[in-house]
Rosetta silent file (secondary structure, phi, psi, omega in degrees, C-alpha in Angstrom):
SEQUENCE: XXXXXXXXXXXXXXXXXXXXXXXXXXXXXXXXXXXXXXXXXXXXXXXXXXXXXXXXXXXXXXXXXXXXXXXXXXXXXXXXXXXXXXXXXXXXXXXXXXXXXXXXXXXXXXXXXXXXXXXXXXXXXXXXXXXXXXXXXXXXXXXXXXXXXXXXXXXXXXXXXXXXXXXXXXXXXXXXXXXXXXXXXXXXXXXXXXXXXXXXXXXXXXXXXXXXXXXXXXXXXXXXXXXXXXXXXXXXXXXXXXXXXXXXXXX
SCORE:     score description
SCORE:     0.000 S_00000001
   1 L     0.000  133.800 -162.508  206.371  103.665  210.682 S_00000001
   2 L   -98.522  147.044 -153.637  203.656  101.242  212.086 S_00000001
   3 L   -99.135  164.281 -177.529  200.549  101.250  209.866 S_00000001
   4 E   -96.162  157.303  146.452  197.554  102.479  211.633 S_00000001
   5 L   -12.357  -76.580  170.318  195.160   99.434  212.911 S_00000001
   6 L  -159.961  104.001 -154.635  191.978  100.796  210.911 S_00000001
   7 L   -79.654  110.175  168.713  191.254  104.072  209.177 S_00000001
   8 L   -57.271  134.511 -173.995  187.648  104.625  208.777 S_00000001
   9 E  -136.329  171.238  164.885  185.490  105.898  206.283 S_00000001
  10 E  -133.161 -176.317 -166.932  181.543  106.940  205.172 S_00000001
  11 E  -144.525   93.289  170.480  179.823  107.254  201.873 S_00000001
  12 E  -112.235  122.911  173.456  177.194  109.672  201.367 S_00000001
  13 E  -106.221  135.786 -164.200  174.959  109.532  197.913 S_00000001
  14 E  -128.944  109.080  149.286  173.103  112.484  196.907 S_00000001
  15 L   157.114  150.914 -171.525  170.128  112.532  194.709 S_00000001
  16 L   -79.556    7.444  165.380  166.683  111.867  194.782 S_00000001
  17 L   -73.558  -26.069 -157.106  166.963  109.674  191.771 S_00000001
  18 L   -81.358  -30.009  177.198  168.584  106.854  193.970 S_00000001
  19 L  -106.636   24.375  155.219  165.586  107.080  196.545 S_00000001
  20 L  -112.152   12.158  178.839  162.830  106.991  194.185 S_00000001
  21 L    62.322   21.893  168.069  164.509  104.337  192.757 S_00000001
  22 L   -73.286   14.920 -165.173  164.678  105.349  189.222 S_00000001
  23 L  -143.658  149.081  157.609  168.464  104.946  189.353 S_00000001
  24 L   -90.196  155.785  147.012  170.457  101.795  191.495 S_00000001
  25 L   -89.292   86.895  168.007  173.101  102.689  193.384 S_00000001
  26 H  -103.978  -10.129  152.321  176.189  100.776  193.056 S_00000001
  27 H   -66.442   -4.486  160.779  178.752  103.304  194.094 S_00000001
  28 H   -82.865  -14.982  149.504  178.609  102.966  197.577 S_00000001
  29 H   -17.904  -75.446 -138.839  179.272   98.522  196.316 S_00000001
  30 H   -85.739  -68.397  166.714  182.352   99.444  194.853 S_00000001
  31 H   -15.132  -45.846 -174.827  183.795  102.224  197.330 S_00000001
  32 H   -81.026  -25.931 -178.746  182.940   99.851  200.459 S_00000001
  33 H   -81.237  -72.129 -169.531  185.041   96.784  198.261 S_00000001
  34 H   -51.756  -55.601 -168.590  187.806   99.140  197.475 S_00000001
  35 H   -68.080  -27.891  156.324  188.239  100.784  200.610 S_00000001
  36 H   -35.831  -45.640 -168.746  188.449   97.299  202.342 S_00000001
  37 L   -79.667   37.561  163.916  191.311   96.308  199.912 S_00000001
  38 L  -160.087    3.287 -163.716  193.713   99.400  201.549 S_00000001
  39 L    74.651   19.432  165.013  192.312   99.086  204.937 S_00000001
  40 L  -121.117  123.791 -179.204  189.797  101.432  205.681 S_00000001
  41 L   -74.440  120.424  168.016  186.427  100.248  207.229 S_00000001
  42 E   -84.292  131.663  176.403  183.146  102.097  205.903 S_00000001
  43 E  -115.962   -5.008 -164.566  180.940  102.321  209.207 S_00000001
  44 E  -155.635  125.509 -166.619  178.443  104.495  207.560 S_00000001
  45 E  -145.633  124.227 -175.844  176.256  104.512  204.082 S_00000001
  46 E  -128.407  128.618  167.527  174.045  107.402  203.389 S_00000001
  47 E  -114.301  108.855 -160.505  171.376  107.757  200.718 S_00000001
  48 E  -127.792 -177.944  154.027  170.114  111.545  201.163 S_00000001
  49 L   -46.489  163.491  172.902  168.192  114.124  199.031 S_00000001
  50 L   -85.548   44.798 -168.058  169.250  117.167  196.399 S_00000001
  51 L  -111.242  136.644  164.798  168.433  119.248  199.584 S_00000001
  52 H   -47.200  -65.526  174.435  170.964  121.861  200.250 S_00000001
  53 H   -49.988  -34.422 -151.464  170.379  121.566  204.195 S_00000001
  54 H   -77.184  -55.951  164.080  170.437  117.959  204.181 S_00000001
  55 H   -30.903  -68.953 -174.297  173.808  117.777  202.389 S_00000001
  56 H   -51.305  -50.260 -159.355  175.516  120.385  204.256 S_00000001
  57 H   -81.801  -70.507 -170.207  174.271  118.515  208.189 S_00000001
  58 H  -114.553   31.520  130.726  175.706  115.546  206.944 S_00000001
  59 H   -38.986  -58.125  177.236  178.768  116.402  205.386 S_00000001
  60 H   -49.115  -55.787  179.739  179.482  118.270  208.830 S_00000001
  61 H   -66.016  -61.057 -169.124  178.527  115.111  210.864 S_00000001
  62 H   -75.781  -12.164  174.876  180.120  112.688  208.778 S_00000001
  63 H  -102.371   56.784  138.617  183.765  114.277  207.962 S_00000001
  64 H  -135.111  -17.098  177.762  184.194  114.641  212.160 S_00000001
  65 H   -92.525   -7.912  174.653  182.850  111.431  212.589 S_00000001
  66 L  -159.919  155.760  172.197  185.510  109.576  210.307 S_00000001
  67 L    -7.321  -59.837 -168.002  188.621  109.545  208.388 S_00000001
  68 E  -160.831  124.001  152.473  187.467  110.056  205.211 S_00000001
  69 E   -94.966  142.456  145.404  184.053  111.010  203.421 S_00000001
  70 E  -120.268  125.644  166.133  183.173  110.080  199.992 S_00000001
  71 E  -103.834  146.954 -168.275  180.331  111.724  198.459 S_00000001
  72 E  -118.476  163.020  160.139  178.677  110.488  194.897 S_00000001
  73 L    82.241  160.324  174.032  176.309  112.349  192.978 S_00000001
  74 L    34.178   62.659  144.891  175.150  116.092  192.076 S_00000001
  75 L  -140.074   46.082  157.285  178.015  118.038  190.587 S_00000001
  76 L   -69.125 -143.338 -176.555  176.881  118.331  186.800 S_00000001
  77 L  -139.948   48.888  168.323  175.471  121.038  185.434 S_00000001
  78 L  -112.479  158.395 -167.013  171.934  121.527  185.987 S_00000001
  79 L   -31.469  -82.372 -135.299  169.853  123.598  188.827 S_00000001
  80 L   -70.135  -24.866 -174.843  169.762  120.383  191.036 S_00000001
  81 L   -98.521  108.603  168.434  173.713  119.226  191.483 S_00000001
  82 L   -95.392    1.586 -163.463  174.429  121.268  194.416 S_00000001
  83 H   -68.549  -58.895 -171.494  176.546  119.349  195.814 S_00000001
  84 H   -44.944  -32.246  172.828  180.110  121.216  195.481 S_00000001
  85 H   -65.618  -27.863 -169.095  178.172  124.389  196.939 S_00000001
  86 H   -89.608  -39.792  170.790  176.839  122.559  199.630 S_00000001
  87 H   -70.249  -35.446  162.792  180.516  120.994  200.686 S_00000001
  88 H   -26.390  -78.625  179.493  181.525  125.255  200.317 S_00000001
  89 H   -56.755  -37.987 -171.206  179.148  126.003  202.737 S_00000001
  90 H   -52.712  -50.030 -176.857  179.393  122.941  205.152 S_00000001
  91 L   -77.075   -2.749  176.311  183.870  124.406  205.478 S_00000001
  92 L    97.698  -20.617 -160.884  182.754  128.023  205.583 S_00000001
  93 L  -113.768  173.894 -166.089  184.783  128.918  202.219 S_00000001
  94 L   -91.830  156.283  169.823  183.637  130.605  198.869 S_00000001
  95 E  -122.994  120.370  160.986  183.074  128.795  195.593 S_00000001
  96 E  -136.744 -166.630 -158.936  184.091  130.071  192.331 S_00000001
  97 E   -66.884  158.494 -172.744  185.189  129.282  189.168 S_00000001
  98 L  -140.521   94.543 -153.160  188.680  127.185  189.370 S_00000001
  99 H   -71.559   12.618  157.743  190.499  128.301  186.295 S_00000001
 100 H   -64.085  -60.611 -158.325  192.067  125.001  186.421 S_00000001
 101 H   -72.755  -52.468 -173.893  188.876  122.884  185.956 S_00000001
 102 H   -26.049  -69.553 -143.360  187.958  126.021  183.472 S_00000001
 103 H   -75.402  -44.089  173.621  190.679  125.576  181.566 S_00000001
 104 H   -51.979  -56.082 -164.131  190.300  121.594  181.396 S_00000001
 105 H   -84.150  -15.047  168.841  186.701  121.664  180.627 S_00000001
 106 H   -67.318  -86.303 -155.756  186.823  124.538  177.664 S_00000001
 107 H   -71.666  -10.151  156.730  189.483  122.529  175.807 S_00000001
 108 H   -49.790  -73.273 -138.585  187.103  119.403  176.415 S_00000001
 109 H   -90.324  -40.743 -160.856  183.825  120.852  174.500 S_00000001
 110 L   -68.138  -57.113  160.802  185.894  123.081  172.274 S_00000001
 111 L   -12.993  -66.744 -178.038  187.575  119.698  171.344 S_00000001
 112 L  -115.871   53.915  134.992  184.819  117.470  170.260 S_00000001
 113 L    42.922   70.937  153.042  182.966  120.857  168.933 S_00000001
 114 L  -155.783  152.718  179.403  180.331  121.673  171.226 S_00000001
 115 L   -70.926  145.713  157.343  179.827  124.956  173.467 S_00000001
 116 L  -108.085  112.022 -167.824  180.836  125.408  176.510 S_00000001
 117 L   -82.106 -170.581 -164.033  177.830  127.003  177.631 S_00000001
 118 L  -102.775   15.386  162.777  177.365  128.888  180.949 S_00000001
 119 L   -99.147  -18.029 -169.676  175.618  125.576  182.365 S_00000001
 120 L   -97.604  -43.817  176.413  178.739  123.049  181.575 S_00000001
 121 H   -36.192  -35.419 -162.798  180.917  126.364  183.209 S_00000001
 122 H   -83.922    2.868  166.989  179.106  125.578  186.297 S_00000001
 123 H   -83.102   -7.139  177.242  181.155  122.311  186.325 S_00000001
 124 H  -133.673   37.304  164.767  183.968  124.339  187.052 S_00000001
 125 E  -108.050  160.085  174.214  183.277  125.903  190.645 S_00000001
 126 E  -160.476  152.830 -168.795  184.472  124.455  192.936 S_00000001
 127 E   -81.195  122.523  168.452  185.403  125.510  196.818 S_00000001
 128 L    -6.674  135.857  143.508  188.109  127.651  197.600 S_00000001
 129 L    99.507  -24.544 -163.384  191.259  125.436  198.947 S_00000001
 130 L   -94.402  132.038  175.740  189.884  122.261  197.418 S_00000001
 131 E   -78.605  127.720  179.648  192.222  119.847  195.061 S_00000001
 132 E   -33.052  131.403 -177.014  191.197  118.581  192.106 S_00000001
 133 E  -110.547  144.301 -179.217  190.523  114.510  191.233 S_00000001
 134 L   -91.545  142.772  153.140  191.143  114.082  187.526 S_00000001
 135 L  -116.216  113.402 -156.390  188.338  112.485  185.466 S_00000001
 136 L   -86.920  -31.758  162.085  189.873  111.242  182.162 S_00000001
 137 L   -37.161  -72.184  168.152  186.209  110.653  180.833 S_00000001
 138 L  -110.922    8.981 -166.220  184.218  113.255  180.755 S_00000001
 139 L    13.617   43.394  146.355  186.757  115.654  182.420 S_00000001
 140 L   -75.761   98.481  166.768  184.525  117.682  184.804 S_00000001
 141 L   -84.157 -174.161 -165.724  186.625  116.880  187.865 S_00000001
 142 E  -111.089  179.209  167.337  185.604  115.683  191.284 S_00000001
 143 E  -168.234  152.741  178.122  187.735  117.343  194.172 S_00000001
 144 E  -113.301  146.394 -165.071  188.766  116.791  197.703 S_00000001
 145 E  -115.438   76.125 -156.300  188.354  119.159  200.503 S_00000001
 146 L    62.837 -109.226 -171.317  190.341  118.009  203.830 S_00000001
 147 L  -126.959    4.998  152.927  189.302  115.147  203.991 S_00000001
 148 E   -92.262  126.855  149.345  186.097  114.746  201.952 S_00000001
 149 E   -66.257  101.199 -169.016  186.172  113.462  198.286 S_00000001
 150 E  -104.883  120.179  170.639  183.187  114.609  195.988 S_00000001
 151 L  -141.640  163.765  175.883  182.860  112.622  192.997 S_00000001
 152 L   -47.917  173.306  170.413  180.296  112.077  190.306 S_00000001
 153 L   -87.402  -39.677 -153.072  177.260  109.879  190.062 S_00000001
 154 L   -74.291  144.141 -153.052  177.858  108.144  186.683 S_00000001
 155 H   -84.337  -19.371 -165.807  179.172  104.893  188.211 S_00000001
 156 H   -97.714   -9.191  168.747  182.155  104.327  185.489 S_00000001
 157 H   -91.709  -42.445  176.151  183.502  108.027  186.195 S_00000001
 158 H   -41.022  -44.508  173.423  183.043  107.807  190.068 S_00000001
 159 H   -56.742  -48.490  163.898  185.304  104.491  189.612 S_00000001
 160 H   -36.907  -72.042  173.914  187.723  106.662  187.734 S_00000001
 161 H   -75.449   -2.010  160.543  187.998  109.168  190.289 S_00000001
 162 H   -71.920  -44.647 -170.051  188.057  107.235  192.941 S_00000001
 163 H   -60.284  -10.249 -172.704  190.683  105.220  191.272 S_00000001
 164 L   -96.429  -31.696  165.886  192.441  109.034  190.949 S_00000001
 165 L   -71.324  -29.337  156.414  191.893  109.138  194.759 S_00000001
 166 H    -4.965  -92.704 -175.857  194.051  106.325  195.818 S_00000001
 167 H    -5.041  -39.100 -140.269  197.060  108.815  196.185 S_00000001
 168 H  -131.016    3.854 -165.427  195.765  110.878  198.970 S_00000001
 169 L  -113.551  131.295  161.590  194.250  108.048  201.291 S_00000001
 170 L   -69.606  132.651 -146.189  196.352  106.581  204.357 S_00000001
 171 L  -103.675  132.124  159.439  196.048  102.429  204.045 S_00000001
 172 E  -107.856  167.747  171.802  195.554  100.540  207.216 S_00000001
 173 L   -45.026  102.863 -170.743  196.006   97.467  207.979 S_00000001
 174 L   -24.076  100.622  171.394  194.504   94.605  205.722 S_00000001
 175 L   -68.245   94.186 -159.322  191.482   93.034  207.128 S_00000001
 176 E   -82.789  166.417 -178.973  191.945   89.081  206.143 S_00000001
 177 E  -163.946  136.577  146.427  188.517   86.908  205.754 S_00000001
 178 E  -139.430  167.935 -126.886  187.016   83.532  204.999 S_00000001
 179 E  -144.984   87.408 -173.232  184.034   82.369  203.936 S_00000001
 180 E   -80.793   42.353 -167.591  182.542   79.532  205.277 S_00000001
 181 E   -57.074  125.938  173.126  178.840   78.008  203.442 S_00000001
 182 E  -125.662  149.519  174.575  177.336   75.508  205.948 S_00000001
 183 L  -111.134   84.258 -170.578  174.092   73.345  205.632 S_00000001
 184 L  -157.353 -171.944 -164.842  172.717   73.697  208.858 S_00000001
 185 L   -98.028  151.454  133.489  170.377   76.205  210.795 S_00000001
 186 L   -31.116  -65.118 -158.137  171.614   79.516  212.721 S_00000001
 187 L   -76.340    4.569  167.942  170.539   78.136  216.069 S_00000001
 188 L  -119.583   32.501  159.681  172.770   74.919  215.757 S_00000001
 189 L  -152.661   34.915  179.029  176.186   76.745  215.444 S_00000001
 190 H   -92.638  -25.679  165.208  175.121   79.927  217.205 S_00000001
 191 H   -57.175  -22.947 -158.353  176.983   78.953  220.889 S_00000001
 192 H   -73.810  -41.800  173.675  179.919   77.931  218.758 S_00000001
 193 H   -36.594  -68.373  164.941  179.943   81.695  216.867 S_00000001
 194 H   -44.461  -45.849 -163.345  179.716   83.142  220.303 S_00000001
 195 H   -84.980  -13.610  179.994  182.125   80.950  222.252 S_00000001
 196 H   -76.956  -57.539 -169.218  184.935   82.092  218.907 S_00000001
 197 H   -65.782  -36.136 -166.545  184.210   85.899  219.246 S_00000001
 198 H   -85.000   -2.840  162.930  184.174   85.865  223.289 S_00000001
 199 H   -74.291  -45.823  178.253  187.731   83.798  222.687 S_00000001
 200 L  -126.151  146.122 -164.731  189.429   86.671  220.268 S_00000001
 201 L  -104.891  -15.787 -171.100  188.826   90.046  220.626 S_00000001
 202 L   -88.416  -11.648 -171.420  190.635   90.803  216.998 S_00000001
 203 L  -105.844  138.516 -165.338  188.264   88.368  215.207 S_00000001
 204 E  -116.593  141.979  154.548  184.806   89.865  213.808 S_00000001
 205 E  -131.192  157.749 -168.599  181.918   87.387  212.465 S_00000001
 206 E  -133.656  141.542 -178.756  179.329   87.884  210.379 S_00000001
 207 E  -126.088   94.795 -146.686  176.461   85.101  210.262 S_00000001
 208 E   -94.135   97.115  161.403  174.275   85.527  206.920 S_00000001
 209 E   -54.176  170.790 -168.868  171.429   82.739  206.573 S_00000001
 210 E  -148.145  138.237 -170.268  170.166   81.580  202.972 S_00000001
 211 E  -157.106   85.318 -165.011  166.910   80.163  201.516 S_00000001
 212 L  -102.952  -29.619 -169.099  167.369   79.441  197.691 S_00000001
 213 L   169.469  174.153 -152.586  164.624   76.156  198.179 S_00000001
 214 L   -78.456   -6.489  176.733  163.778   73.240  200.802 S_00000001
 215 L   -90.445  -30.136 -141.694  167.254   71.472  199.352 S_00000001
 216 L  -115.130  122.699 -176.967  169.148   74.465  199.278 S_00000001
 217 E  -159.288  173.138  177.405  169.178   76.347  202.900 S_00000001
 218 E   139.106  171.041  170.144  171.701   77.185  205.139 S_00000001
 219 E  -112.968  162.399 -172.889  173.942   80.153  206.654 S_00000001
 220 E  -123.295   83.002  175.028  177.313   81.667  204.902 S_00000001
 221 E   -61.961  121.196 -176.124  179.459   82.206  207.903 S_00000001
 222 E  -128.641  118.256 -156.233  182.244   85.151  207.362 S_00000001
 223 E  -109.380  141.642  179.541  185.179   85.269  209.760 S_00000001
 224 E  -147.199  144.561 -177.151  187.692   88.450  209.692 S_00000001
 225 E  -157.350  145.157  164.725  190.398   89.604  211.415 S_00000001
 226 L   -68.473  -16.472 -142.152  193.762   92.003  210.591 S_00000001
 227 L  -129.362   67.028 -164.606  195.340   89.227  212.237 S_00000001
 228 H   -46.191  -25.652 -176.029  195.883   86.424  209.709 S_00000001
 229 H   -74.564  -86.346 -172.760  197.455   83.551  212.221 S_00000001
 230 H   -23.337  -64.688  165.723  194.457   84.201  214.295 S_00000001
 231 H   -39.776  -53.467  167.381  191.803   83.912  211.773 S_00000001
 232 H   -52.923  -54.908 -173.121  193.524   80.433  210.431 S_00000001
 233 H   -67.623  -43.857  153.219  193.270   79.162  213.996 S_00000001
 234 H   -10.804  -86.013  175.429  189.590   80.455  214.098 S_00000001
 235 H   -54.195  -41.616 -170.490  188.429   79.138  211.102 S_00000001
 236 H   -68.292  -34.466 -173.787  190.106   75.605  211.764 S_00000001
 237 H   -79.799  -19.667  152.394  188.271   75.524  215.033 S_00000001
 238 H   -53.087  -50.293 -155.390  185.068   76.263  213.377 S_00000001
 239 H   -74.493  -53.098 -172.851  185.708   73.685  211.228 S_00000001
 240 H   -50.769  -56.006  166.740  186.665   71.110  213.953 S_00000001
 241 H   -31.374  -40.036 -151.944  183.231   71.912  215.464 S_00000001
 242 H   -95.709  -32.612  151.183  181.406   71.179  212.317 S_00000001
 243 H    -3.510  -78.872  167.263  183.344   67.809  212.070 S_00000001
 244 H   -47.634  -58.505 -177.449  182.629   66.906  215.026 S_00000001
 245 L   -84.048   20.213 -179.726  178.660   67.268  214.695 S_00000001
 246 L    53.816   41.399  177.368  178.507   65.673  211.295 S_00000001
 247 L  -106.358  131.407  167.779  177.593   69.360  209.642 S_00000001
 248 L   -96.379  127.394  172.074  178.571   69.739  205.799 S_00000001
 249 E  -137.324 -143.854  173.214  179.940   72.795  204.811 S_00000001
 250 E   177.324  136.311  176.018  182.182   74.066  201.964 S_00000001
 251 L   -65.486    0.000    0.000  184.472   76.881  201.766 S_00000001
């Protein structure tokens, strides 16, 4: 069966801790690394509010606009994580308790002897139809709906369940790369950038300048392609260029 070319994905993170910046956001980091490493390209990273509307418009937009959503954040179990209600509403279907997750999270807290009160209960609706992602941490699971994933905020359980997610994602083809540091200027190897991309239509570059001090300057050139022969020839012809013009670089 011929792999598809490039499956796409988006990220949306929900809560207003992440834009008032009491909190960093490094799950959409690791979710944009990992989904590279199987072949699906994130084209879209969303940081939105605990707003109920907001959630719902772009859940709706983003699982028709790509492959696969992942959403982080807001499904404890206080007033504000809304999220699993909010993915309910976005498909149309009811949410109640999911004597599964019930059953999971009751033999958690009875376990290390604490109630499970009717606010940790609320960890275990979830929307009609949707399957469960295990979280071996804190066992509250995450679940996938079609084709959006809802997983926590705390960044070492989101890694879990993503890592729990794996299973259920189709892998495209492997997007190869190298990494080029040169000690030069943008504007004296910006025809050559251009005359490489308008040569391969399979090869993507990305051209990041740098300014650590008046010694240390330069751009970090990053070349990529599914199409490893190509990429090799690429990169060598970069390279001849830089050769040529007396430019220092280092991989």
């Amino acid at each position: 069966m011929d792999i598809k070319e490039q499956y796409t994905g988006s990220i949306l993170v929900i809560g207003d801790e992440i834009l008032s910046g009491r909190t960093q956001d490094t799950n959409s980091n690791h979710i944009a690394k990992k989904m590279t490493e199987i072949g699906i390209n994130i084209s879209d990273i969303r940081v939105i509010p605990d707003n109920k509307e907001i959630i719902i418009e772009s859940i709706n937009e983003l699982r028709k606009k790509t492959d696969y959503l992942f959403t982080t954040g807001g499904i404890g179990p206080t007033h504000d994580d809304i999220t699993a209600e909010s993915v309910a509403f976005a498909f149309g279907v009811e949410i109640n308790i999911n004597q599964e997750a019930f059953d999971i999270l009751k033999d958690y807290y009875d376990g290390i002897g604490s109630t499970f009160n009717e606010a940790r209960q609320r960890m275990a609706r979830i929307p009609a139809g949707a399957t469960l992602i295990d979280n071996p941490i804190s066992k509250a699971p995450g679940f996938k709906l079609e084709n959006v994933f809802v997983f926590a905020g705390i960044p070492k359980i989101m890694i879990a369940m993503l890592e729990n997610s794996i299973k259920y994602l189709e892998k495209g083809k492997i997007v190869h790369s190298k990494s080029i540091k040169v000690n030069a200027v943008e504007g004296d190897i910006a025809k050559t950038l251009r005359l490489l991309d308008s040569e391969e239509s399979e090869l993507k570059i990305g051209s990041y300048p740098f300014f650590n001090s008046d010694q240390d300057f330069g751009v970090n050139v990053v070349l990529k392609s599914v199409n490893k022969e190509k990429l090799e020839k690429s990169v060598d012809k970069f390279k001849t260029f830089l050769n040529e013009n007396s430019m220092s670089y280092s991989n």
